[in-house]
C-alpha positions, 0 to 999 in steps of 0.5 A: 500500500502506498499513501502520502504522510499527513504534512510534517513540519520543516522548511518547506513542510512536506508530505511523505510518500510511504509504501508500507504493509504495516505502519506503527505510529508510536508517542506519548499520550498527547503527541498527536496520534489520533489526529494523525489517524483521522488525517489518513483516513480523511484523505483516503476515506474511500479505502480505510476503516479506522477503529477508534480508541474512544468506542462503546463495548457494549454488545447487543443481546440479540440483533436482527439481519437486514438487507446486507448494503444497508448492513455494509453501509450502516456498518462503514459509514454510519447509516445508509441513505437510499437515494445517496451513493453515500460510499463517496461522500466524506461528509457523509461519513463524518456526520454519521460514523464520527458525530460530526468530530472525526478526532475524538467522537465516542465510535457506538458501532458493535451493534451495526458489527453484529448485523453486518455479521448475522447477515453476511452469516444469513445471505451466505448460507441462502446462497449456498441452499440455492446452489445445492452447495456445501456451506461455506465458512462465513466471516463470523465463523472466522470471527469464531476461529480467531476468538477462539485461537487466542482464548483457546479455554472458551468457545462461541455459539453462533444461532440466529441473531445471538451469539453464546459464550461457554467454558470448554466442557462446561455446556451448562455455564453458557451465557450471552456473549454481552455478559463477556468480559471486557477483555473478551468483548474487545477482542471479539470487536477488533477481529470481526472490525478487521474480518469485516474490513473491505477488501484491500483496504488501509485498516487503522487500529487507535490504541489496539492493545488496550483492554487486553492483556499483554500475553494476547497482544502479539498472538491476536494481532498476528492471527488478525493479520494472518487472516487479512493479508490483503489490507495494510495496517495502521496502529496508532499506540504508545506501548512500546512493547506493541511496537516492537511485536510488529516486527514487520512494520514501518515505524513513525515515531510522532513528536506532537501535533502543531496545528493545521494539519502539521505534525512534528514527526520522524519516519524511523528508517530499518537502520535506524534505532528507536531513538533513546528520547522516544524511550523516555517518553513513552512506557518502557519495556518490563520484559527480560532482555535477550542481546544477540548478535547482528547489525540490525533490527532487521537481521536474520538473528531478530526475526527468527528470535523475537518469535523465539523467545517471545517473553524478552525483548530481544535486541541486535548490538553487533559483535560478540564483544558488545553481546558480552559487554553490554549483558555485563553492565545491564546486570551491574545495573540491575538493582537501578532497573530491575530487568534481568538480560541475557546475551546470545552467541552464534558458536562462531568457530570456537572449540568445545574447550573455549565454549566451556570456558565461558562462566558467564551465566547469563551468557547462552551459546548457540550449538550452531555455527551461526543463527541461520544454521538453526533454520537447516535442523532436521526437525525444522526442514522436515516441518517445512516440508510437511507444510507443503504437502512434500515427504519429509523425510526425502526433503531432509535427505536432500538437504543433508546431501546437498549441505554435506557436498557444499561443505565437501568443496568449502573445508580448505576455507573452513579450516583455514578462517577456524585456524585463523580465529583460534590463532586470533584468540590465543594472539588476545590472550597475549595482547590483554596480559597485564602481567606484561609491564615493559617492552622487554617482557612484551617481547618476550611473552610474543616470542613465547607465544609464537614458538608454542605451537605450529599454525601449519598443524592446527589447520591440519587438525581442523581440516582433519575434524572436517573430514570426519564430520563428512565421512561420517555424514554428520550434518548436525556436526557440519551445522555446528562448525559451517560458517557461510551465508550461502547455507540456506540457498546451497541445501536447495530446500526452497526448491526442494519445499516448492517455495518461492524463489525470492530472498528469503522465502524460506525465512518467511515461511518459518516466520510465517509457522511460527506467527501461527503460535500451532503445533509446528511453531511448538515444534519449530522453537523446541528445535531451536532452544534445544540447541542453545546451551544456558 
């Protein structure tokens, strides 16, 4: 989706053009947000729905169906006049969805939502009778699907005109859906809101996380997305943790609103960090933090993690060193800010003796040469192929041969980059000596240093360990020591699964398993902290 940006304040002022799929408006409370939402939806009325922060949860008891344009349009626009194409006419809807006051009107729609529903339910399933066709599955059954994924301990009964709430198992405890709780009635609103959208349409949510608690966020607006990925989404929100759960989105961090339609903003660019003033502004994380490496927030390592490990707050610093500096200092610090960090390490090259000398135990090791290792496990190859309808086991196969003969034509070079990096952490030792006071001493540590052991024979050794590992066909052993970005394409499992050939399209799909929060993001995150070692 591509839309102008409500006028930003400069010298000229200007109107951003951004291309997007999901876009986060984050701020303080008072920054402008809902204004800048109601600024989109004016000037692309024709094809956005907003949400407001300020609604009505009061839901209807029973609702009866009507004419389904009147339903669309009583829905979308706020009423319906039969002598008025009223889907063109802003004024319209601003009179009758907004009261007159598009920022800050008290949006009353569940009912119209409950009618839309009933009758797109009615209408279909008639359809279908005429047809002498097999149901089919309307929007409020995937309302129901939804509802029921995020609270998987209650179900829904949909009859005609009245919706039902039970316990699982508890068939005698049933009640009328208005009788919800808060919590539960939201979410009911905001999927049917979404799920009764138009088609390819720009979807703005104000303030999305609101009456819910926070271990639903990320999986309710995940499932929400998953259903409707034809329209963009908008949130407007100042809880950081929302923010950071849109992994896939564009962020603009909203200063304040100026007046006339001006705003002091800034689009926060993939490369560019959360600035640390918007931190200060806006609620803070209260989640562990889990450093990692990779430089940035859009690096393989963050994608895979944050699903991962979806109780932290996982954050790119870079090297190792700074993985290792930094959980250090947070921790020192702990009693100022009481939030637990931990650091994790791609294996990067070290043996089994330097991996056991690090005592740190906030500090967890990757049993993978690199991250993108993690994506080649047997259990996840074979969890990708089963998605595809393809044999899992021949999948696999393929995979391991392919990794075993690509590692077979790179082992000179593994062994020399290992040789290299064990001789560069030994040199360390010598350089970082504080024993060492004079030039003398610094001498003769170096020469000590240099006749204690033969690089010819450390990379004879390395390149020997290789060869075993592939005579042996030891491939979660290649996985542990292969350090090379081009792992993924070279086994050939996007061919292989019947994948998109686009960049990272094996990535994708994991990401897009995992977002399920089923059985196969279960079994996919299993695999992955099974190999990291606490």
């Amino acid at each position: 989706m591509k839309i102008n940006l409500p006028t930003k304040k400069g010298t000229p002022n200007t109107n951003p053009v951004l291309e997007f799929d999901q876009l986060v408006v984050i701020g303080a409370n008072g920054s402008g947000k809902t204004r800048f939402g109601a600024k989109i939806e004016e000037d692309n009325h024709l094809t956005t729905h907003r949400i407001s922060a300020q609604k009505s949860l009061t839901m209807p008891k029973l609702v009866r169906p009507t004419a389904l344009d009147v339903a669309k349009n009583e829905f979308f626009i706020g009423s319906n006049h039969p002598k008025q194409n009223v889907n063109e006419s802003l004024s319209f809807k601003k009179d009758n969805r907004w009261g007159r006051n598009i920022n800050t009107h008290l949006l009353n729609d569940f009912e119209k939502l409950l009618v839309l529903l009933h009758t797109e339910e009615y209408e279909s399933l008639s359809d279908s009778k005429e047809k002498k066709i097999l149901s089919p599955k309307t929007k409020i059954d995937t309302v129901r699907e939804i509802w029921e994924k995020v609270l998987p301990h209650r179900q829904l009964r949909i009859k005609a005109g009245v919706i039902e709430t039970l316990p699982i198992g508890q068939e005698s405890n049933k009640y009328n859906a208005s009788e919800m709780s808060d919590g539960e009635r939201v979410i009911f609103y905001l999927i049917a809101e979404v799920v009764c959208s138009p088609e390819n349409s720009i979807v703005i949510l104000d303030e999305p996380e609101m009456h819910i608690h926070k271990s639903l966020v990320k999986n309710l607006f995940d499932l929400i997305e998953n259903e409707r990925k034809d329209c963009a989404f908008i949130y407007l929100t100042h809880d950081i943790d929302f923010a950071i759960s849109r992994q896939k989105a564009r962020k603009v961090w909203a200063k304040s609103y100026e007046g006339s339609n001006v705003w002091d903003y800034e689009l926060l660019e993939d490369n560019t960090p959360i600035p640390e003033q918007l931190y200060l502004e806006i609620l803070g994380s209260r989640k562990p933090i889990l450093f990692i490496e990779g430089d940035s927030s859009k690096s393989i390592d963050e994608k895979i993690l944050e699903l991962i490990f979806s109780d932290y707050t996982v954050k790119s610093l870079g090297s190792c060193q700074k993985v290792f500096s930094t959980t250090k200092s947070f921790n020192e610090q702990s009693d100022f800010h009481h939030i637990e960090s931990y650091g994790l390490i791609d294996r990067d090259r070290r043996t089994n003796e330097e991996v056991s000398h690090i005592q740190n135990p906030n500090i967890w090791i990757a049993r993978v040469a690199e991250i993108e290792n993690f994506l080649l496990l047997e259990e996840i190859v074979k969890e990708v192929a089963s998605n595809m309808m393809k044999n899992a086991n021949d999948v696999f196969e393929n995979v391991k041969s392919n990794i075993i003969s690509f590692f077979d034509s790179q082992k000179e070079k593994q062994a020399l980059e290992h040789a290299l990096s064990r001789v560069e952490r030994l040199f360390k030792n010598v350089t970082n000596n504080s024993d060492v006071k004079t030039i003398s001493e610094f001498q003769t540590s170096l020469s000590s240093f240099w006749s204690g052991f033969n690089v010819e024979e450390i990379y004879n050794t390395v390149l020997s360990d290789f060869q075993k590992l592939i005579d042996q066909k030891d491939y979660e052993g290649i996985l542990k020591v292969f350090n090379n970005k081009g792992i993924v394409p070279n086994s050939q499992v996007v061919y292989l699964c019947d994948l998109s050939t686009k960049n990272d399209a094996y990535l994708n799909y994991i990401i897009g398993l995992l977002k399920q929060n089923g059985e196969s993001s279960d079994r996919i995150i299993k695999a992955i902290i099974e190999k990291i070692e606490k």
